[in-house]
VODO-420692 format. One line per field, with one value per atom (N, C-alpha, C): residue in one letter; atom name; x, y, z. Coordinates in Angstrom, 2 decimals, padded with zeros to 5 digits. Layout:
! residues N
code	(A|...)
site	(CA|...)
X	(X|...)
Y	(Y|...)
Z	(Z|...)
END
This chain:
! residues 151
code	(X|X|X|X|X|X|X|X|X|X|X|X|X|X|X|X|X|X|X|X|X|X|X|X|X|X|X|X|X|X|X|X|X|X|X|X|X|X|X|X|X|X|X|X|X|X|X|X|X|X|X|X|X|X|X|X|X|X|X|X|X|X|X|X|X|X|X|X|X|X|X|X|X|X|X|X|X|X|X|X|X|X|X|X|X|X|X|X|X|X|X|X|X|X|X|X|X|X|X|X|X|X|X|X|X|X|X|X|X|X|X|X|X|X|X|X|X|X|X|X|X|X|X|X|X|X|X|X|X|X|X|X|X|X|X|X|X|X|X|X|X|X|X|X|X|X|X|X|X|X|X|X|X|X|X|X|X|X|X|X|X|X|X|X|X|X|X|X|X|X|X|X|X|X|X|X|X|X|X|X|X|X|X|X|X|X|X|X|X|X|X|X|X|X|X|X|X|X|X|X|X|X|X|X|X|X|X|X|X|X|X|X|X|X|X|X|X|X|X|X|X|X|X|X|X|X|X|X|X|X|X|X|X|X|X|X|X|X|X|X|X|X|X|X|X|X|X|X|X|X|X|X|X|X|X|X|X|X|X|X|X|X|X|X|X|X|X|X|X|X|X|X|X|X|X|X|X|X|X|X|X|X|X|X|X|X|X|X|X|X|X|X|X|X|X|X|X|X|X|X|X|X|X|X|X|X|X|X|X|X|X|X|X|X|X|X|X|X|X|X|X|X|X|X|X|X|X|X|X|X|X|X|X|X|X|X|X|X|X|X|X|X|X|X|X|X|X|X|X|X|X|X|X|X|X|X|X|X|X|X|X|X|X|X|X|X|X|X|X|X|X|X|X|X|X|X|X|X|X|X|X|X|X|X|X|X|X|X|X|X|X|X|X|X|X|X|X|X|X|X|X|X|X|X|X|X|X|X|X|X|X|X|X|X|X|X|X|X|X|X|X|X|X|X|X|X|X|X|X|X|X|X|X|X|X|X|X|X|X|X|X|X|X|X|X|X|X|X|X|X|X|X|X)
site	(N|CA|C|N|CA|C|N|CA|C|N|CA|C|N|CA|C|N|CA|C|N|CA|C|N|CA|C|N|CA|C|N|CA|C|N|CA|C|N|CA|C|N|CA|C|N|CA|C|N|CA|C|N|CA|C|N|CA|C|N|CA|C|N|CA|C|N|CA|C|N|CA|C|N|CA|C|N|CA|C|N|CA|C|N|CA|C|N|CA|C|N|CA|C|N|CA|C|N|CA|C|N|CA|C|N|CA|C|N|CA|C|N|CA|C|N|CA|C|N|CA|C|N|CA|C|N|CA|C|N|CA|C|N|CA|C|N|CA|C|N|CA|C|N|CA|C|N|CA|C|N|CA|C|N|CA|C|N|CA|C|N|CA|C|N|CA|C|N|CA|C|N|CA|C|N|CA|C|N|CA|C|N|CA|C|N|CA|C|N|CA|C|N|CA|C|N|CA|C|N|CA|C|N|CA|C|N|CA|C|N|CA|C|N|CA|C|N|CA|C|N|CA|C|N|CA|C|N|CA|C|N|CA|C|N|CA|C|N|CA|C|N|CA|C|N|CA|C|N|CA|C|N|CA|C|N|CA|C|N|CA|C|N|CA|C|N|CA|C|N|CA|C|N|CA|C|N|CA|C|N|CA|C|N|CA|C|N|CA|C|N|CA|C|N|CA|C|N|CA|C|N|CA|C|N|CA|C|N|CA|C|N|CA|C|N|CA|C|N|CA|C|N|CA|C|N|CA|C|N|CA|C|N|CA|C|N|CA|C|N|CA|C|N|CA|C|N|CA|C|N|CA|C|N|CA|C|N|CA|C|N|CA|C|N|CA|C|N|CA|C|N|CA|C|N|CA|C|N|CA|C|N|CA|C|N|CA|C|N|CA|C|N|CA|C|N|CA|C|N|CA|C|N|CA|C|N|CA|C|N|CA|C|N|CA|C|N|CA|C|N|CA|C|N|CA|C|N|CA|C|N|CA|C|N|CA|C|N|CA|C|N|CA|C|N|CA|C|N|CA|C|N|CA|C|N|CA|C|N|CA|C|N|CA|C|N|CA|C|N|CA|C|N|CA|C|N|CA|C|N|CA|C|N|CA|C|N|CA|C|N|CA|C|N|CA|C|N|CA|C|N|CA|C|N|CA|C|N|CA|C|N|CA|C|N|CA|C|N|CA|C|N|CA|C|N|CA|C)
X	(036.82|036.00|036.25|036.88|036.91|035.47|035.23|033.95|034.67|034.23|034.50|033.76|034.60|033.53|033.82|032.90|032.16|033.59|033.45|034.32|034.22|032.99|032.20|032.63|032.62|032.70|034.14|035.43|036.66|037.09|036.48|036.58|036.10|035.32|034.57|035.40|036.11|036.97|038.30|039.02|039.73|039.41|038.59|038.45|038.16|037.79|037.72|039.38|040.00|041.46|042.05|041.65|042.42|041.63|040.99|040.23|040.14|041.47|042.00|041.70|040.49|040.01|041.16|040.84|041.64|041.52|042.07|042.32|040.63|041.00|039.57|038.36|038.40|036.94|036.60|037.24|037.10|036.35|037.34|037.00|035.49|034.89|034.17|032.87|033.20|032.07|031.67|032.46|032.26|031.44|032.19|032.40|032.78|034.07|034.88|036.23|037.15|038.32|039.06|039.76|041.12|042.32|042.65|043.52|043.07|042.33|041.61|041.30|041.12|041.52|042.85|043.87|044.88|045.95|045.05|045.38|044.88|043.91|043.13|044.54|044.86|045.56|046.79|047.50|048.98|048.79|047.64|047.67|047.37|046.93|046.69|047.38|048.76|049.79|050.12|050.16|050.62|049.86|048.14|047.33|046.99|047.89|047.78|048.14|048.10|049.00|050.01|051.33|051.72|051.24|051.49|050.97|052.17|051.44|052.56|053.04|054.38|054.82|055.09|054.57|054.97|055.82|056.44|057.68|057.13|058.44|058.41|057.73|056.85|056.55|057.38|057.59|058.73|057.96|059.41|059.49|059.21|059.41|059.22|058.57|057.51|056.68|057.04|056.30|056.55|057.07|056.26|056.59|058.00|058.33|059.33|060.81|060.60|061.43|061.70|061.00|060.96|061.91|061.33|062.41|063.72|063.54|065.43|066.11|065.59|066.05|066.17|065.27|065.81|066.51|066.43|067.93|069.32|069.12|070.82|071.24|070.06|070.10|070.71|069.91|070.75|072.21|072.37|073.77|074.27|075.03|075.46|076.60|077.18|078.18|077.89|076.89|076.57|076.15|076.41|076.29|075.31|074.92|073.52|073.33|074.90|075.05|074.60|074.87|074.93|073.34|072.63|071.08|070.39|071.09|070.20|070.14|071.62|071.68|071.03|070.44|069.43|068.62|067.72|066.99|066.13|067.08|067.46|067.15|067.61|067.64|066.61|065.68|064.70|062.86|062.20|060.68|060.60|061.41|060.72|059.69|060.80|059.98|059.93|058.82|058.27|058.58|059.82|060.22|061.44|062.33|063.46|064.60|064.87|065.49|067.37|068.05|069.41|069.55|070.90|072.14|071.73|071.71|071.37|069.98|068.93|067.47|067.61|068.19|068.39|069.18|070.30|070.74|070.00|069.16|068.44|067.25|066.66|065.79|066.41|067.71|068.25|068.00|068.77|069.17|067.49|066.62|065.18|064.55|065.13|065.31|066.20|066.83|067.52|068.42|069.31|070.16|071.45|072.89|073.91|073.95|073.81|074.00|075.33|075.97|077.46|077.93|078.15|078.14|079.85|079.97|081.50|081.95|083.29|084.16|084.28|084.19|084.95|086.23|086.84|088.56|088.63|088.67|089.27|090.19|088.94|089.99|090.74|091.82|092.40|091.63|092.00|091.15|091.34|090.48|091.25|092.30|093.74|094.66|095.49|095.74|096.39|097.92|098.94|100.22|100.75|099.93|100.70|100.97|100.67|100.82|102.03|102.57|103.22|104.23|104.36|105.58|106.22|105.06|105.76|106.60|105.89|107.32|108.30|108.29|109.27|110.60|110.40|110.98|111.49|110.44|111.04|112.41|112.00|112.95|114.08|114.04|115.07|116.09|115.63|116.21|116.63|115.71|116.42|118.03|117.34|118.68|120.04|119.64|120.95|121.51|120.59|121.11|121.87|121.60|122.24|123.44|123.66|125.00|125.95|125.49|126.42|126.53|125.59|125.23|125.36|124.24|124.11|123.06|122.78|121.98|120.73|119.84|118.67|117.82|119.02|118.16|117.27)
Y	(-040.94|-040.42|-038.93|-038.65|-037.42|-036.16|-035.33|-034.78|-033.17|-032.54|-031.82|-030.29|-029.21|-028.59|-027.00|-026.69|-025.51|-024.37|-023.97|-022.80|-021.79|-021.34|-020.10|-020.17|-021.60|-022.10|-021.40|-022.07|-021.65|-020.36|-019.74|-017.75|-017.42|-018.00|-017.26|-017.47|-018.64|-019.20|-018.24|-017.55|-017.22|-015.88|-015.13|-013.79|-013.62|-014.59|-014.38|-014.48|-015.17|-015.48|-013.96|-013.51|-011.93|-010.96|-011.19|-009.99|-010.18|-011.38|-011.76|-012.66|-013.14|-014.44|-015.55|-016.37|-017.75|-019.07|-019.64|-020.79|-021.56|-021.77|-022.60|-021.63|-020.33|-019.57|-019.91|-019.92|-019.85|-021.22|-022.34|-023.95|-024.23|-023.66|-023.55|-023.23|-022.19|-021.12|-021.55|-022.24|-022.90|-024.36|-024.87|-025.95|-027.10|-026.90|-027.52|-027.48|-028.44|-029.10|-027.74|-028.05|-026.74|-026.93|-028.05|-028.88|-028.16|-028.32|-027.57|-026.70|-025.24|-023.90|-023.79|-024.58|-024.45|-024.71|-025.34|-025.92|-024.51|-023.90|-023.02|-021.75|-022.03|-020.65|-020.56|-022.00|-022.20|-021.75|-022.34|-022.12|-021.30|-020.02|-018.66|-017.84|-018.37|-017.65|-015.92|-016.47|-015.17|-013.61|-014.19|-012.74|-012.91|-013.48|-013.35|-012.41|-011.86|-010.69|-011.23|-010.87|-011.22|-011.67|-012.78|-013.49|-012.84|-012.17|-012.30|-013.39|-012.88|-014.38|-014.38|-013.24|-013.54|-012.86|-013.24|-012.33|-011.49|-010.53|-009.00|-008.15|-007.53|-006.65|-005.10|-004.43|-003.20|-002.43|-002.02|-000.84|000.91|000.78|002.25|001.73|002.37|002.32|003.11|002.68|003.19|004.60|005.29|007.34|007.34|006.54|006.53|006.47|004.95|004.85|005.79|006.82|007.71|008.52|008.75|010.57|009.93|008.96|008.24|008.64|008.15|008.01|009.10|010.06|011.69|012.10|012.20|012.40|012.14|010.62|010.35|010.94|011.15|011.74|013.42|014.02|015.43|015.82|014.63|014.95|013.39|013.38|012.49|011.44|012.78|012.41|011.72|012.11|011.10|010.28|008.97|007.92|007.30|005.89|005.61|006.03|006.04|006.63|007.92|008.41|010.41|010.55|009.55|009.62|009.54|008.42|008.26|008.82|009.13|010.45|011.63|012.05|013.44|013.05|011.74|011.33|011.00|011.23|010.75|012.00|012.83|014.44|015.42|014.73|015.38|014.60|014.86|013.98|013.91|013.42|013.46|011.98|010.54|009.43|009.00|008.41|008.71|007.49|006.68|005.53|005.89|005.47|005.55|004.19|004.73|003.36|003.74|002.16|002.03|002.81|002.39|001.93|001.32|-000.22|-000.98|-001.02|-000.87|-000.17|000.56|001.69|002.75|002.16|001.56|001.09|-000.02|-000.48|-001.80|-000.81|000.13|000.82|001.34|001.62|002.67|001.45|-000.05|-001.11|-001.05|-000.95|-001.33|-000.78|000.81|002.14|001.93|000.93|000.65|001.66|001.64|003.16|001.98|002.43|001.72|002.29|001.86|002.33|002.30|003.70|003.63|003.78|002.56|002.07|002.61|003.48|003.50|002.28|002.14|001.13|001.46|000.84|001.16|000.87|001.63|001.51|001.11|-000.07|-001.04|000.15|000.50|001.78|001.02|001.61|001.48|001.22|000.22|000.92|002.06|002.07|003.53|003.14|003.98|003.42|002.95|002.67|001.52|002.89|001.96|002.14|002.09|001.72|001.45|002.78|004.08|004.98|005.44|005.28|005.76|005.16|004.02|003.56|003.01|003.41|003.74|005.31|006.29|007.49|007.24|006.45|006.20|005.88|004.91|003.71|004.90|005.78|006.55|007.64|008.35|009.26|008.40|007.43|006.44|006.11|006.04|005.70|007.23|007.95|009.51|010.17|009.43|009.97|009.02|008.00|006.90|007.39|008.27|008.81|009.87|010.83|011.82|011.37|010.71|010.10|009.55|008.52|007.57|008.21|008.75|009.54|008.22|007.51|006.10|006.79|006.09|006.34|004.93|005.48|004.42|004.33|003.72|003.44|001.85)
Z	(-118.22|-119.28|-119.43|-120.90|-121.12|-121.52|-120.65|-121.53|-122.01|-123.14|-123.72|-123.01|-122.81|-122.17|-123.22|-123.12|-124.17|-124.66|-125.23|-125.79|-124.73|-124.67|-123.69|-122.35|-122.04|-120.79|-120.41|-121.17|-121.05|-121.34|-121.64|-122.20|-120.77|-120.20|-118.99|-118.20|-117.88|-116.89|-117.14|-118.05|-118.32|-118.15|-118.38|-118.38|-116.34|-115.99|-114.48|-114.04|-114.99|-114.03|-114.45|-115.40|-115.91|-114.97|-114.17|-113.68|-112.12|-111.73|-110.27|-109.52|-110.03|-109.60|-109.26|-108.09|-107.95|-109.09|-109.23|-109.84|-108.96|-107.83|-106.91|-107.11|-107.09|-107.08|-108.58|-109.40|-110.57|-110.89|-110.38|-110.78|-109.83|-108.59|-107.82|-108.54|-109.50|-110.04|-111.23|-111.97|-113.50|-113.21|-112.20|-112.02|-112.66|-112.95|-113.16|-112.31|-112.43|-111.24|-111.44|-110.40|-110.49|-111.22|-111.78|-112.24|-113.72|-114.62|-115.96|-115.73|-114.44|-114.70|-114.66|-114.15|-113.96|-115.50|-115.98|-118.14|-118.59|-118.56|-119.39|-118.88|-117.43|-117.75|-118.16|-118.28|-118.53|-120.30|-120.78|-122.44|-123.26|-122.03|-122.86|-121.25|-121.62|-120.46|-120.91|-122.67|-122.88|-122.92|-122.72|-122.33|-121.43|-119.90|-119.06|-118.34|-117.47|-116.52|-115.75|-115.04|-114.55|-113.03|-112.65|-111.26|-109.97|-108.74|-107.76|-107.29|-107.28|-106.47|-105.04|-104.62|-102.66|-102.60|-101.14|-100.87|-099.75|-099.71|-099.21|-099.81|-099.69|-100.09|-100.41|-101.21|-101.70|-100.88|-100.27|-099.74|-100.70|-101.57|-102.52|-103.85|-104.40|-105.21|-106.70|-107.75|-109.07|-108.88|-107.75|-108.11|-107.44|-106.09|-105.33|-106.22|-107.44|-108.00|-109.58|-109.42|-110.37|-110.49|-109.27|-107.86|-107.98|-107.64|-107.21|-108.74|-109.77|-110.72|-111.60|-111.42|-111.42|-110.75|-109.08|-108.60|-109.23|-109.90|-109.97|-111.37|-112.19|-113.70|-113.20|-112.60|-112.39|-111.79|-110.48|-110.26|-110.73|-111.73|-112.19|-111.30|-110.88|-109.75|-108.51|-108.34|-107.50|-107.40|-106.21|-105.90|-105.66|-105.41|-104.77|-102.77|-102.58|-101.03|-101.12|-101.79|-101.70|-101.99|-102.67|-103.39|-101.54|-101.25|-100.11|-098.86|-098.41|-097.43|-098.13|-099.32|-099.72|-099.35|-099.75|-099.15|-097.80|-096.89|-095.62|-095.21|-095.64|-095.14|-095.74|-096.42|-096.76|-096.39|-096.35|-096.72|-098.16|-099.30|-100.58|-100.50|-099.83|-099.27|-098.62|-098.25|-096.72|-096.01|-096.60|-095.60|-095.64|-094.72|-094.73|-095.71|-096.78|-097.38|-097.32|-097.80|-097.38|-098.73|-098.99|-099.88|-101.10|-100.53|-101.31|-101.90|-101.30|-102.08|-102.97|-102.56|-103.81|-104.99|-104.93|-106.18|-106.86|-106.02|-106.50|-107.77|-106.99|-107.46|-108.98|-109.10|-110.31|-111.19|-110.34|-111.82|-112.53|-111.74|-112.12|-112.63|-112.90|-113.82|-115.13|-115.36|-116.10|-116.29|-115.00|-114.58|-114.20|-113.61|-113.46|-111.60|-111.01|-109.79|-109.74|-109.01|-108.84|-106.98|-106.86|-105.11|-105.00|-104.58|-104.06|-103.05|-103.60|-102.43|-101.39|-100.30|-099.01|-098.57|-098.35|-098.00|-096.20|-096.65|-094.90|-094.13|-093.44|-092.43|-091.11|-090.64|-089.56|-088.05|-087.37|-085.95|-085.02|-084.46|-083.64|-082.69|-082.18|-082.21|-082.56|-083.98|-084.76|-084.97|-084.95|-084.72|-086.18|-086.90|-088.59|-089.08|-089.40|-089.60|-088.97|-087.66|-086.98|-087.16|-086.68|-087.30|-088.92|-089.82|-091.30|-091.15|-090.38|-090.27|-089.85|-088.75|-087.75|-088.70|-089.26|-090.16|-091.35|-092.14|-093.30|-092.76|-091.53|-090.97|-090.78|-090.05|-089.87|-091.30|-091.98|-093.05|-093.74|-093.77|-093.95|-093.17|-091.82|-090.97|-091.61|-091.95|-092.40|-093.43|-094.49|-095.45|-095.16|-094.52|-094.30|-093.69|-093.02|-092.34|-093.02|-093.84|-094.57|-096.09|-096.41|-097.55|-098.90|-098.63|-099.49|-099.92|-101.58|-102.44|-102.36|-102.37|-102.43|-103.77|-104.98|-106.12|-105.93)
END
């Protein structure tokens, strides 16, 4: 059996879900199911506020991602690395964030974060350097000897 429930009824139920109320405190307090606060709020979604969805909680806040995003506006040249070692080296915020935070922060600034590449370095020790001279002189000395052209 369907019963019809008041206009007033559903404005009230709705103005509690805009003002943080649960879906159950709400259905608790009207009294009505949670299932029909849960209708009332899907169908006036769009003057709803956005709902959290969980998670992690952010590490840097609206002012945090402000600073960042003035930083990278003044030195243009620089990077989201170079943003965050200033960072790093100063108290402007008061957590310590990476790399990747900071550029996350610019895209969310509607900024282009510019992540430099890293160039696959050598290990320490590594013989490749050394014997590419080895090998060029070698071939220098052959020239000078035989006096062959290396087109």
């Amino acid at each position: 059996m369907r019963t019809t429930i008041s206009e007033a009824t559903r404005l009230d139920g709705i103005s509690l879900l805009m003002s943080g109320h649960t879906i159950r405190e709400v259905g608790s307090e009207l009294g009505e199911s949670s299932s029909t606060v849960s209708r009332w709020r899907q169908h006036s979604a769009a003057r709803m506020p956005p709902r959290r969805t969980g998670g992690r909680p952010r590490k840097l806040g609206k002012r945090d991602d402000t600073l960042i995003a003035r930083l990278a506006t003044r030195e243009p040249d620089g990077d989201a690395a170079a943003i965050q070692r200033r960072l790093a080296s100063s108290d402007l915020v008061g957590v310590d964030v990476g790399r990747n935070t900071v550029a996350r922060s610019l895209r969310n600034s509607g900024l282009r974060p510019y992540v430099k590449k890293r160039r696959p370095g050598r290990p320490a020790g590594s013989t490749a350097g050394k014997r590419r001279r080895r090998v060029a002189e070698r071939a220098k000395k052959h020239r000078r000897e035989y006096g062959w052209e290396w087109d």
